[in-house]
Backbone as a ProteinNet text record, in pm:
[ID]
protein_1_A
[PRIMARY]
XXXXXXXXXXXXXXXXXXXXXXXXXXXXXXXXXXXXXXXXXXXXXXXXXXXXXXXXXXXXXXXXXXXXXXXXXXXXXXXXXXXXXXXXXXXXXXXXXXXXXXXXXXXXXXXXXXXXXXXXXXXXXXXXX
[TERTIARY]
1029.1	890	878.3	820.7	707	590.8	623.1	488.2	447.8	334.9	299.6	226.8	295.2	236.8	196.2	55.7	61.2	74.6	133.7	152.1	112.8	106.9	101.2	216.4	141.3	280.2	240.4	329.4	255.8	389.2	366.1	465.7	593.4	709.1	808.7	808	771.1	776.6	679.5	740.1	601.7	627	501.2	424.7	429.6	434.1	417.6	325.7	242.6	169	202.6	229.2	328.4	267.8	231.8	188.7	291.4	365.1	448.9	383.3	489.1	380.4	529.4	456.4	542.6	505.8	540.2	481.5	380	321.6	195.6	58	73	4.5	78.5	-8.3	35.4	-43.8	28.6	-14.9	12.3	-61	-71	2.6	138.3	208.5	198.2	238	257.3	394.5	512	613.5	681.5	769.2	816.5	900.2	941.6	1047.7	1156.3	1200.8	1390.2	1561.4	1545.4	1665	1851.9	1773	1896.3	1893.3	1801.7	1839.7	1868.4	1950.8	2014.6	1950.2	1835.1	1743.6	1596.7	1474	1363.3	1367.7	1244.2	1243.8	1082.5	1068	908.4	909.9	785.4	805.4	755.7	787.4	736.3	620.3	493.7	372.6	277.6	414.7	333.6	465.4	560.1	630	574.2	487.3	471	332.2	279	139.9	165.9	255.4	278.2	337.7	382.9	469.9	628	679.7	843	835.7	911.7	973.3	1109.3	1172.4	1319.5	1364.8	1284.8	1336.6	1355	1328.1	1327.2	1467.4	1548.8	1618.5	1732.5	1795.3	1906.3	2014.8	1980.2	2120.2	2062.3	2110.2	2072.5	2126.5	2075.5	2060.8	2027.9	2065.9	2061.4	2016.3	1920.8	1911	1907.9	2012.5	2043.5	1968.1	1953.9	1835.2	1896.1	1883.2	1984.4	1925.3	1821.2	1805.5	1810.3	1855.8	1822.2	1877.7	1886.5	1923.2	1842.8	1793.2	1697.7	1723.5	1764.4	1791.7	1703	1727.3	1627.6	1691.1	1664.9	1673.2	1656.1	1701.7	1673.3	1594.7	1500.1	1428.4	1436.4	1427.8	1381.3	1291.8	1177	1047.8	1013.7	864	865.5	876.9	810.6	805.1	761.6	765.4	760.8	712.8	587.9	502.2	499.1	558	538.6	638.8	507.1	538.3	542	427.5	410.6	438.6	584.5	645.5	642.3	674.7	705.3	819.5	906	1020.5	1015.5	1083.4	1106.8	1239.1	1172.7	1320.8	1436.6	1350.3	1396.8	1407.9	1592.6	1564.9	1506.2	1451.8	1375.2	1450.9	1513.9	1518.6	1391.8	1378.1	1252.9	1328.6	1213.8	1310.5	1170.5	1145.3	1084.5	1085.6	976.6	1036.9	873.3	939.3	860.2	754.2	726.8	597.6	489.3	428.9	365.6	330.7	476.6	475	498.1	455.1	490.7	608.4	703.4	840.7	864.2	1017.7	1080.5	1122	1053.3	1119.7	1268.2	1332.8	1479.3	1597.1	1691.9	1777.1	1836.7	1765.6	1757.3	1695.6	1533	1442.4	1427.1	1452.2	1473.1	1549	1676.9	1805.7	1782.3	1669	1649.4	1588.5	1561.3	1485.5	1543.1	1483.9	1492.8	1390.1	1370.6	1285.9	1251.5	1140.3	1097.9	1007.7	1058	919.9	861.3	728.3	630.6	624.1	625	595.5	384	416.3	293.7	183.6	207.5	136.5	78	178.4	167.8	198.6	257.6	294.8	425.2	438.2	571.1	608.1	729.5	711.7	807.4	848.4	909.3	982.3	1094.7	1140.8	1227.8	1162.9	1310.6	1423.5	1502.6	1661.7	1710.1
1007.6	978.5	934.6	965.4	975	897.9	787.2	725.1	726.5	749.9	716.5	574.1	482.2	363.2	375.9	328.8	318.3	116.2	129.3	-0.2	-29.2	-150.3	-248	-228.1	-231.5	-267.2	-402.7	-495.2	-599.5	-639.2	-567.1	-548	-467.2	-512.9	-410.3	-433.2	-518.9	-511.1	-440.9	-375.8	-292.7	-419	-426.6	-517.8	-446.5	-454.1	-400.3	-489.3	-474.2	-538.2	-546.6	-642.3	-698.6	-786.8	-725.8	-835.5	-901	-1032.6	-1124.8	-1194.9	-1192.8	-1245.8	-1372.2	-1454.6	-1527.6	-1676.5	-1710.8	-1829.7	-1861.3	-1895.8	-1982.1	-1863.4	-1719.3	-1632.4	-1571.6	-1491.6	-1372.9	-1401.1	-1347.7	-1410.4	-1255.6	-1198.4	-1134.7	-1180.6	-1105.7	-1120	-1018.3	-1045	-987.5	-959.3	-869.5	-914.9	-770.2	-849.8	-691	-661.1	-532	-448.5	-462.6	-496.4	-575.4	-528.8	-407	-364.2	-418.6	-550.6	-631.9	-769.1	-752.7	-898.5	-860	-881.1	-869.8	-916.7	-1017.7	-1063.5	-1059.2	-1010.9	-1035	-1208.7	-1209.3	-1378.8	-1430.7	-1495.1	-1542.7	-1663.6	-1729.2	-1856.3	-1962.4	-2083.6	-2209.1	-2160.3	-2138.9	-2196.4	-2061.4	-1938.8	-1827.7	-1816.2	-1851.4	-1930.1	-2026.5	-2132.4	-2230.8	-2174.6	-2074	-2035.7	-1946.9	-1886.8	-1810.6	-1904.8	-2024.8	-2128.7	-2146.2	-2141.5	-2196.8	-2227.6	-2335.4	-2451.2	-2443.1	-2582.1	-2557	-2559.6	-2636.4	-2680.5	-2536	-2455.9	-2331.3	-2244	-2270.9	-2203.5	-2178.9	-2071.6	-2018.9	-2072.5	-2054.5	-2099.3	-2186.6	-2215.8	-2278.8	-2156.8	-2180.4	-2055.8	-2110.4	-2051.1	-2079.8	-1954.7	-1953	-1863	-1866.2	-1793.6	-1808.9	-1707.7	-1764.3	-1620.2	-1702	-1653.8	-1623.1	-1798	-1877.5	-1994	-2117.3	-2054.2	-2207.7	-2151.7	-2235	-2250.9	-2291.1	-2274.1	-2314.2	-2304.8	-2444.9	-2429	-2367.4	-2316.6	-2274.5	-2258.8	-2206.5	-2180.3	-2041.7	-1963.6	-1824.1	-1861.8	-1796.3	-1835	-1624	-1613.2	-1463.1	-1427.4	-1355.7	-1385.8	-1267.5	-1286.7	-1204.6	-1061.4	-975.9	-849.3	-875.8	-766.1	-762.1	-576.8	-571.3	-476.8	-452.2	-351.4	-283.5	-130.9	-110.5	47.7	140	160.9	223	182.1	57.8	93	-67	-102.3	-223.7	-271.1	-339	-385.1	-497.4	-523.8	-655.7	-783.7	-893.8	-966.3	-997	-1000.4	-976.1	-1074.1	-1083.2	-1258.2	-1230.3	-1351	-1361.2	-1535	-1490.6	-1634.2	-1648.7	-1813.4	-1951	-1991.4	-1914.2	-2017.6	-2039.3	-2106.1	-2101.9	-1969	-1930.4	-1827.4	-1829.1	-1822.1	-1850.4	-1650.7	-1639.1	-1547.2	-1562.9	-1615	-1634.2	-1537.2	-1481.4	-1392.1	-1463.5	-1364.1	-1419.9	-1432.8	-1303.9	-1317.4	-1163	-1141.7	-1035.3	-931.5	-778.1	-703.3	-665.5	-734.1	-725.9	-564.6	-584	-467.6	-458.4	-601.6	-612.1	-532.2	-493.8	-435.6	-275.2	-230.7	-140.7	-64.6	-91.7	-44.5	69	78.1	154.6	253.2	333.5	392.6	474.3	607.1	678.9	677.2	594.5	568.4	664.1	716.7	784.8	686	677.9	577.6	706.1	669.9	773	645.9	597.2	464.4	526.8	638.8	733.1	731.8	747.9	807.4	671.5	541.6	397.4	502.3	563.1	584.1	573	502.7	514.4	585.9	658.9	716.6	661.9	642.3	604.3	688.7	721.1	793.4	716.9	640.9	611.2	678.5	594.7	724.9	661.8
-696.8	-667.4	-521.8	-464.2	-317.7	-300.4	-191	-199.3	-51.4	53.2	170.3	206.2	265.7	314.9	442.8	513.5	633.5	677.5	773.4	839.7	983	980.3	1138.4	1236.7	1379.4	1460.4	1535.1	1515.5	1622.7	1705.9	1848.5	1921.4	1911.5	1857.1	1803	1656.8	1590.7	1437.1	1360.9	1238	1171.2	1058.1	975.3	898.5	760.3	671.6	517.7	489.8	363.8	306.8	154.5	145.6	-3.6	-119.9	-224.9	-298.8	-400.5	-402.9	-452.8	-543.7	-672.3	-825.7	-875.2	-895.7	-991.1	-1089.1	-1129.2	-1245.9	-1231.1	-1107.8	-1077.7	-1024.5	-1005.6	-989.3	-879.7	-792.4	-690.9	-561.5	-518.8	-304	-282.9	-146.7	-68.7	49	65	220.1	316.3	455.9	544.1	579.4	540.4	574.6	687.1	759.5	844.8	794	810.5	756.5	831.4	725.9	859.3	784.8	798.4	792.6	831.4	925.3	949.8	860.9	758.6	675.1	526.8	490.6	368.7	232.2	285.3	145.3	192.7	89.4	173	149	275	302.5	245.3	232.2	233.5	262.9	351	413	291.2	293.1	177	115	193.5	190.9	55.7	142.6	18.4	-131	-85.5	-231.6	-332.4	-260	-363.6	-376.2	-322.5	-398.4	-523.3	-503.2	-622.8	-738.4	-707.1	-814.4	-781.3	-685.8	-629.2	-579.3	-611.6	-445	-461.4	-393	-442.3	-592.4	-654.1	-790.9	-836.5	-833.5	-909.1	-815.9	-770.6	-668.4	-762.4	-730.8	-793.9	-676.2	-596.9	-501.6	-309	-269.5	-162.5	-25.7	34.1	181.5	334.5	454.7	534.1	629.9	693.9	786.5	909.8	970	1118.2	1204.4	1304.2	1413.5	1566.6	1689.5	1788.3	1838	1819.5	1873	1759	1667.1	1517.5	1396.3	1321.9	1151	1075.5	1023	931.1	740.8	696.8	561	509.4	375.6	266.1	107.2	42.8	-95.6	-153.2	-245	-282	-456.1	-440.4	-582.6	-670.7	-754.6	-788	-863.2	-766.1	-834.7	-915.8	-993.2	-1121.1	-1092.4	-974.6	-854.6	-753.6	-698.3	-560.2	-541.6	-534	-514.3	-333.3	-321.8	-113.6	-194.6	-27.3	-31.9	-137	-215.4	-309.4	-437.2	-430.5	-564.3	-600.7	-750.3	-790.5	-824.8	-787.5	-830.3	-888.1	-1053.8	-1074.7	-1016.2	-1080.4	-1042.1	-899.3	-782.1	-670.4	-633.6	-602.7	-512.6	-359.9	-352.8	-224.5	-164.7	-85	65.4	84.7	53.6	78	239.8	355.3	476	553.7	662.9	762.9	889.9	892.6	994.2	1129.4	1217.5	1310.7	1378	1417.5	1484.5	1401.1	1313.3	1244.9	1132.2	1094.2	990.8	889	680	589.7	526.1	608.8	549.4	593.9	540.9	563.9	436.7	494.4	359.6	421	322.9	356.2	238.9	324.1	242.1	58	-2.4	-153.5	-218.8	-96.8	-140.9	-117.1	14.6	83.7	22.5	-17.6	-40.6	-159.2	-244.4	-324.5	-277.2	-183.1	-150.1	-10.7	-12.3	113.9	208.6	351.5	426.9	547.1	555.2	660.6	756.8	846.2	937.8	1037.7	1051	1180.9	1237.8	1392.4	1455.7	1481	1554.2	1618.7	1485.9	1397.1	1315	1208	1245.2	1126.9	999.4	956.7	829	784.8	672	629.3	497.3	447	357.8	284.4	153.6	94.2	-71.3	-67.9	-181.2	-262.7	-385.8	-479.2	-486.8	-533	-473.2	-658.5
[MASK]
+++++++++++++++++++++++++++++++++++++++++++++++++++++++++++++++++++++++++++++++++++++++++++++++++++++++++++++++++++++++++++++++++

């Protein structure tokens, strides 16, 4: 299956638009597509809207970026709806992350899928594999 997303560029990052569901209801994120992070991320503020904080954490986490560390927590929430498709059960890294984004679609999420990016065109295409 084949799905076409179009996306944001704000500066060099493209933007997905993600809707994240879990115990306490569902939030609308902004997250970039980040092929160099190994978990998607979401910051506190759209975690505990959906219902996680730490208490709910499966394991404790740390995320490093080239000026800081920033603790966090990995919670796994109920799906995780981007780019056409829905996935259940996805852990997601609880960290702080600074440009004033909501988090990162990371390679947990990605990894299922065959990615076409257009930068020119904002479209992205996406094939379950």
């Amino acid at each position: 299956m084949r799905s076409e997303t179009s996306f944001e560029i704000d500066g060099d990052l493209i933007l997905i638009e993600a809707i994240i569901v879990g115990p306490g209801g569902r939030d609308t994120a902004r997250l970039v597509l980040d092929t160099g992070s190994a978990l998607t991320t979401l910051i506190p503020a759209i975690a505990e809207s959906i219902g996680y904080t730490s208490q709910h954490r499966v394991a404790r986490s740390v995320v490093r970026s080239a000026v800081a560390e920033e603790p966090g927590y990995i919670v796994r929430v109920a799906y995780i709806t981007a780019l056409g498709f829905t996935l259940p059960g996805v852990h997601v890294n609880v960290a702080e992350l600074s440009h004033g984004i909501d988090g990162l679609l990371g390679m947990n999420f990605l990894s299922d899928f065959n990615l076409e990016i257009h930068p020119r065109e904002r479209r992205l295409v996406a094939e379950r594999i």
